[in-house]
C-alpha positions in Angstrom: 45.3 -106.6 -26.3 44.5 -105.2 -22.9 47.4 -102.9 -22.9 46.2 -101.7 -26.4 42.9 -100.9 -25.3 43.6 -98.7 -22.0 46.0 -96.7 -24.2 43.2 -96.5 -26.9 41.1 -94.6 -23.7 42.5 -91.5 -23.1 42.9 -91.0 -27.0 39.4 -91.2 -27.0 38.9 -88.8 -24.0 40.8 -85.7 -25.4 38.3 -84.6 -28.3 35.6 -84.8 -26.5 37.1 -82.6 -23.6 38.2 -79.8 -26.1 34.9 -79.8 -27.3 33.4 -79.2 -24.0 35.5 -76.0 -23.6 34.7 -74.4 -26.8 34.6 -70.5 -26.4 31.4 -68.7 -25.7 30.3 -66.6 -28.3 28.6 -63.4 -28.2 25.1 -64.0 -28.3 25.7 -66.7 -25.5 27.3 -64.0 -23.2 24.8 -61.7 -23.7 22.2 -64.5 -23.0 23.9 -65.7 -20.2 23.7 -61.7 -18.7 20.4 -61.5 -19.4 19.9 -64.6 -17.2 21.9 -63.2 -14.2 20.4 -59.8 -14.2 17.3 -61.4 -14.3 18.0 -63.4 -11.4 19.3 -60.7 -9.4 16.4 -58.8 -10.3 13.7 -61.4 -9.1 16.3 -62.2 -5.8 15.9 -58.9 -5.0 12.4 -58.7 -5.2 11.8 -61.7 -3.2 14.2 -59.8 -0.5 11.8 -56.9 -0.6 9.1 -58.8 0.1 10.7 -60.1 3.1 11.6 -57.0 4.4 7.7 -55.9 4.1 7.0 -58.9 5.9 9.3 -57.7 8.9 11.8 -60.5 8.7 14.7 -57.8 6.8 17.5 -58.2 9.2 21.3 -56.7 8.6 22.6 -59.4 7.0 19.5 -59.1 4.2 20.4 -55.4 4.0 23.9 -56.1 3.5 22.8 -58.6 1.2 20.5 -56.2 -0.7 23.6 -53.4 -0.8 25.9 -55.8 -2.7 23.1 -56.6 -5.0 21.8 -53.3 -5.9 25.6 -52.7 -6.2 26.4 -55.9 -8.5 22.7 -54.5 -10.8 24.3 -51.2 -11.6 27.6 -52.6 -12.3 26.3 -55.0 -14.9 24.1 -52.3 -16.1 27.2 -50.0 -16.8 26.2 -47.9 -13.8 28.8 -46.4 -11.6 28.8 -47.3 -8.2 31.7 -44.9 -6.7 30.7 -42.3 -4.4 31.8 -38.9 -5.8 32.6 -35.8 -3.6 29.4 -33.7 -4.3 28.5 -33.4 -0.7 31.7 -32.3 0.3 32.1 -29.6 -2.7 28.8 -28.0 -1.7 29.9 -27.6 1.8 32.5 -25.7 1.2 30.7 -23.8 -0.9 28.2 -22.9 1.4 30.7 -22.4 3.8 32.4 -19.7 1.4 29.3 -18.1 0.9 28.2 -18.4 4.5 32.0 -16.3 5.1 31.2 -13.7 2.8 27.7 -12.9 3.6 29.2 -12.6 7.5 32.1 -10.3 5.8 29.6 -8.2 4.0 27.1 -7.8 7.1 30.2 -6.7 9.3 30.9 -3.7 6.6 27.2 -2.9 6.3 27.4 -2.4 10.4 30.6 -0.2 10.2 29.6 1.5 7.2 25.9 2.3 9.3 28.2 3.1 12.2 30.5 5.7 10.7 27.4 7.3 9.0 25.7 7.8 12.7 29.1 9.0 13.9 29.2 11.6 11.1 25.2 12.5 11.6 26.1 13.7 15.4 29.3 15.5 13.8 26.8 17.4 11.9 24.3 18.3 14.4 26.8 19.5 16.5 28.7 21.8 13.9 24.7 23.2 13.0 24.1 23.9 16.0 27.5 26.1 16.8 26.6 27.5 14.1 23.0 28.3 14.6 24.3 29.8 18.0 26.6 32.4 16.1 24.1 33.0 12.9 20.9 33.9 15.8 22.4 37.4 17.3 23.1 38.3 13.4 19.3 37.3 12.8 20.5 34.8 10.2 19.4 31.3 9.7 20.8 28.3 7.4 18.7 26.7 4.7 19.5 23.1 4.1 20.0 22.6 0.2 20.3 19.4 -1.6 23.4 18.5 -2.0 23.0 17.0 -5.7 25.9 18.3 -7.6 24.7 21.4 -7.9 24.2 23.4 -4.8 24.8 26.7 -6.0 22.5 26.4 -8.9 19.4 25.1 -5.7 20.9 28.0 -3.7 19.6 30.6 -6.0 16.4 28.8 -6.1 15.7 28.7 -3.1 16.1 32.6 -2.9 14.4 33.3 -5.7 11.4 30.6 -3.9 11.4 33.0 -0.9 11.3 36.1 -3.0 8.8 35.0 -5.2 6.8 33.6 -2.5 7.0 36.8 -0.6 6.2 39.1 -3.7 3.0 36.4 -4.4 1.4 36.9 -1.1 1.5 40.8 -1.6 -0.1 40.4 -5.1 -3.4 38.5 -3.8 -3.8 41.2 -1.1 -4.5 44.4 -1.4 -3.2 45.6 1.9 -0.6 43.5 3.5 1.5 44.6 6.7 4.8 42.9 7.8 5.0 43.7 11.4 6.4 42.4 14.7 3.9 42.4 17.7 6.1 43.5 20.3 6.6 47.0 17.7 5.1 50.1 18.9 4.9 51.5 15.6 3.5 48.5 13.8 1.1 48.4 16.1 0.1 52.2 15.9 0.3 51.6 11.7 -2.0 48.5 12.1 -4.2 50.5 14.2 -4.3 53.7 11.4 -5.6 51.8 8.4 -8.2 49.9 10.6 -9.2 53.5 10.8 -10.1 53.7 7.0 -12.1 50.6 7.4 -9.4 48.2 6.2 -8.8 44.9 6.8 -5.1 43.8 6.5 -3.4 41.1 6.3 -0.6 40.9 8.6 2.5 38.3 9.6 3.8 39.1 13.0 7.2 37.6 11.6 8.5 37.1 15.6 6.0 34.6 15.8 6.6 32.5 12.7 9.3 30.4 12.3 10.7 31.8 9.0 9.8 34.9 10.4 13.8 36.3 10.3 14.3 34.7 6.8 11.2 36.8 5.2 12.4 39.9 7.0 16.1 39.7 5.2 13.8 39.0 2.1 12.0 42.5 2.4 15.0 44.4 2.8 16.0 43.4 -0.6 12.5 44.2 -2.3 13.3 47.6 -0.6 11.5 47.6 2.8 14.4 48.3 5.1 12.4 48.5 8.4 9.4 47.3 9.9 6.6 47.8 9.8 6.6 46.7 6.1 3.8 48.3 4.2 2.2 46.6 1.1 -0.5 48.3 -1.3 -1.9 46.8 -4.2 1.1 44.6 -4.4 3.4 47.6 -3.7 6.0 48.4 -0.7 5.0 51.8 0.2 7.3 51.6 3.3 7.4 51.7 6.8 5.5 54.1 9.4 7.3 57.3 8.6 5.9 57.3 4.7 2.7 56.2 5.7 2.4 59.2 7.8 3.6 60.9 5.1 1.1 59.4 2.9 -1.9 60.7 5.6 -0.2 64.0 5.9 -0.5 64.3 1.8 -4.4 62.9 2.1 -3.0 60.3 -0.4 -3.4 57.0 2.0 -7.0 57.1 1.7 -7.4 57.1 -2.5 -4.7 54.5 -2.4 -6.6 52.1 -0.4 -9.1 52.6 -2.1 -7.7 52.2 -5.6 -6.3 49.4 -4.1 -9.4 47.2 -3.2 -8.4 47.9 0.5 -11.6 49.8 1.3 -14.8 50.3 -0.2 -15.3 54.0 0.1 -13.4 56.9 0.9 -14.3 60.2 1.4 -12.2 63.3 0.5 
């Protein structure tokens, strides 16, 4: 009867352990993570608090690392460090290379443009040395594509400028001051009671330029004689003019002088 009944035991014993590891459903798991991340959550604010209190020490930050860890991994959260830091370093060390690249060609670029600017001055001022004797100068013209085109504007600038300040004048007198006959011209039609105008074109700086411009209006020597806007010449046909008694009546007709006399 004995025997009977301890056999009868562990007969008894197997159902109710079966029943004790019955699978956990999915409600129960979810409740059960709720729980724990709950619990992490208020251990980790209890560890905070310490740590405001000043007793943190580096076992309770260790402590608070594999917690905040062991959060975001429940969570879904990754918790592997990616390379970011190191991608944007080389990057910026790239760009830090080819801004240094591009500020080293900017310097020799600069360089070979100062190098060609003393080439330049040099060559003008050879030149300048061999144009002076011929009493020819250079005009610097834009070099835009279409010099040629700006070259023939600037001569007709000159030769219109030159024409304009004969038309607002009624007698205008190119001369040079170290001239004997300029001076004894000048000196003539003060005479009438005329008051010229006159450029001493050896003491102005486009004084050669303006001369090469009369020559091809038709005043081939100096002094160059302007009334009412017209080139009458130089000192031998305003002697003529004198000679004839026709100087006089053409100054006045001019606006030169006020009154003349016959």
């Amino acid at each position: 009867m004995d025997t009977q009944e301890i056999e009868e035991k562990p007969s008894e014993a197997i159902p109710a352990t079966a029943s004790q590891k019955k699978q956990e459903t999915r409600d129960e798991m979810l409740s059960r993570h709720r729980k724990e991340i709950a619990e992490l959550q208020s251990k980790e604010i209890e560890l905070k608090k310490a740590a405001a209190k000043g007793y943190s020490s580096s076992s309770n930050g260790n402590e608070k690392s594999n917690l905040d860890n062991l959060v975001k991994a429940i969570a879904g959260v990754s918790v592997t460090n990616q390379p970011e830091q190191s991608k944007v370093s080389k990057s910026a060390k790239k760009k830090g290379k080819r801004a240094q690249q591009e500020a080293e060609r900017e310097r020799r670029i600069q360089e070979e443009q100062s190098n060609l600017v003393s080439d330049r001055m040099i060559e003008n001022d050879k030149l300048k040395q061999k144009l002076e004797p011929l009493g020819l100068t250079v005009n610097e013209i834009k070099p835009d594509g279409h010099c040629l085109y700006r070259a023939i504007e600037n001569q007709l600038a000159v030769l219109s400028g030159v024409t304009r300040l004969v038309a607002e004048r009624p007698l205008v007198i190119f001369s040079k001051s170290t001239c004997d006959m300029c001076h004894s011209i000048k000196t003539l039609v003060r005479g009438f009671g005329a008051n010229p105008t006159i450029y001493e074109l050896d003491q102005i700086p486009n004084g050669q330029q303006i001369e090469r411009e009369l020559q091809q209006l038709g005043c081939q020597n100096l002094p160059a004689v302007f009334i009412g806007g017209e080139c009458v010449g130089g000192d031998r046909q305003v002697m003529s003019l004198l000679l004839k008694n026709q100087l006089g009546p053409l100054l006045k007709r001019a606006g030169a002088i006020w009154v003349w006399n016959d």
